[in-house]
C-alpha positions in Angstrom: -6.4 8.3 -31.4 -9.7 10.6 -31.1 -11.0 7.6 -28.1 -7.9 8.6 -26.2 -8.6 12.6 -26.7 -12.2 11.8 -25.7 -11.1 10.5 -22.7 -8.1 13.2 -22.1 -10.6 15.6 -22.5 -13.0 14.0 -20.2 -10.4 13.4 -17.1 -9.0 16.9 -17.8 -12.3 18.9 -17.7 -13.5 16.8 -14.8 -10.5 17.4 -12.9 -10.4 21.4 -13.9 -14.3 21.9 -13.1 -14.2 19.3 -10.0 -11.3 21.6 -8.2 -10.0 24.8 -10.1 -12.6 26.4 -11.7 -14.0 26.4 -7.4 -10.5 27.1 -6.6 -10.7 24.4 -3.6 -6.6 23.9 -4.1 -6.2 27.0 -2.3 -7.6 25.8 0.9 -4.6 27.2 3.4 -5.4 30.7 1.6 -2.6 31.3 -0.4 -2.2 30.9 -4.6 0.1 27.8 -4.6 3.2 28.2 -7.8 2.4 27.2 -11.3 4.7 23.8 -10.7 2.4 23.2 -7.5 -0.6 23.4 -9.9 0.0 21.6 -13.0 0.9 18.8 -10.1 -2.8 19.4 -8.4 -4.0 19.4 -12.2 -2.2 16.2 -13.2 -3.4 14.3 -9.9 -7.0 15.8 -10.1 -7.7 14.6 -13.6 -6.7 11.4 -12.4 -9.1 11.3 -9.4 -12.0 13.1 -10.7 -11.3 11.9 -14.7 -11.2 8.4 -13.5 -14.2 8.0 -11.6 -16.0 10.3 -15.2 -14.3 8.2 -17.8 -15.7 5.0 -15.6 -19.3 6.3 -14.9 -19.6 7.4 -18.3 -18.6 3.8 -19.8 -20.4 1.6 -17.5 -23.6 4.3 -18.4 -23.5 4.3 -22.3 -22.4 0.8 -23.1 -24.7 -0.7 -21.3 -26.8 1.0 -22.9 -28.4 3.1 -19.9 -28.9 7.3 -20.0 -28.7 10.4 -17.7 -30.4 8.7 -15.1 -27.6 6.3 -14.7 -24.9 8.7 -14.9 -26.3 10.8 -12.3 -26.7 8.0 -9.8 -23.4 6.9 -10.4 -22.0 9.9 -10.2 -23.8 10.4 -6.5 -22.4 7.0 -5.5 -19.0 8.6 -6.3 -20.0 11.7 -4.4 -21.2 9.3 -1.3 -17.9 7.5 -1.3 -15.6 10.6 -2.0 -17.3 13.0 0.3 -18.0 10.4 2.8 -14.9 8.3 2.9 -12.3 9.7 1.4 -12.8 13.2 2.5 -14.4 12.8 5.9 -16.2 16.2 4.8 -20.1 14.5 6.0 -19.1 13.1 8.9 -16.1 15.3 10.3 -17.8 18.2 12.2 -14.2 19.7 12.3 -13.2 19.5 9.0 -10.4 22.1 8.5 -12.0 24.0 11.3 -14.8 24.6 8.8 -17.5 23.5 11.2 -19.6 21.9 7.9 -21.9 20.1 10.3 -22.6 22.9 12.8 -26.1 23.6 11.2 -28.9 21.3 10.4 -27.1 18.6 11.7 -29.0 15.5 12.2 -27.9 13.1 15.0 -30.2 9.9 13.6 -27.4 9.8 10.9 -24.4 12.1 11.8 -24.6 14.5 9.0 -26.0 17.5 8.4 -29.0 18.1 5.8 -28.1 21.3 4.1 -24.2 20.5 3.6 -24.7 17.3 2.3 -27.7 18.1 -0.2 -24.8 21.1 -1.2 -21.6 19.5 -1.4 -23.8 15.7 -3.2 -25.0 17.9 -6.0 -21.7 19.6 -6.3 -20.4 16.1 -7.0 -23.1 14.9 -8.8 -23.6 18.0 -11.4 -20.4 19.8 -11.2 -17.5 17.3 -11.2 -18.9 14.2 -13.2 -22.5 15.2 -15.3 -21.2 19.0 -16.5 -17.9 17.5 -17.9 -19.4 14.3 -19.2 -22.2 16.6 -21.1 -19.4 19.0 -22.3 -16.8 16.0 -23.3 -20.0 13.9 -25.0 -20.8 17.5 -26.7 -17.4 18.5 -28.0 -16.8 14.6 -29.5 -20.6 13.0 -30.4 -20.6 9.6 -31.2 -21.6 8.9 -35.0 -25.8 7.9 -35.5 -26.1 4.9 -36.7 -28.3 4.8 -40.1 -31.8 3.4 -40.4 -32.1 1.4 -43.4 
């Protein structure tokens, strides 16, 4: 029972920090109903809790640290950001215009949003809520004898 709240916690803080607490949800401009958001909530711990609870595993049992963690979370950032979103490589992207400075032909994105929105993936939606879920439920040291 306390694994599964471990990982509830870690999908739902993930989700909540990821999306809400930037309030990204709201991206037409208007402040969706309370049924819309425990819907964004529910589907948002699943994206962004996922990808944490999976980083965090494959990090700590095979025995790796931060270092891991972090490069696995950028790998998630790469492949969310880049794929699934379309926000590196879209200069368009919800008439945002994300790409229109620093762009860099070479490689079709541009520096300054994609150092930005990397980190933001990388420290905000998996290593903050990892740090705060490892926090609130620390795993038992093992005695020296």
């Amino acid at each position: 029972m306390k694994l599964l709240g471990r990982y509830l916690t870690l999908a739902f803080l993930s989700g909540v920090t990821a999306e809400f607490l930037l309030g990204d949800q709201w991206l037409a401009g208007a402040q969706p109903s309370i049924p819309t958001q425990l819907v964004q909530a529910v589907l948002y711990a699943a994206f962004y809790g996922s990808a944490a609870i999976l980083i965090r595993e494959i990090a700590r049992r095979t025995g790796r640290g931060w270092v891991t963690i972090l490069l696995l979370a950028l790998a998630f950032g790469v492949l969310e950001e880049g794929i699934v979103d379309e926000t590196l490589f879209n200069p368009t992207f919800y008439g945002e215009h994300l790409l229109r400075f620093g762009f860099i032909p070479a490689i079709g994105v541009a520096g300054p949003w994609t150092v930005f929105v990397l980190s933001l993936r990388v420290f905000w939606s998996i290593g903050c809520p990892i740090a705060t879920a490892e926090g609130l439920f620390p795993r038992p040291v093992a005695k020296r004898v």
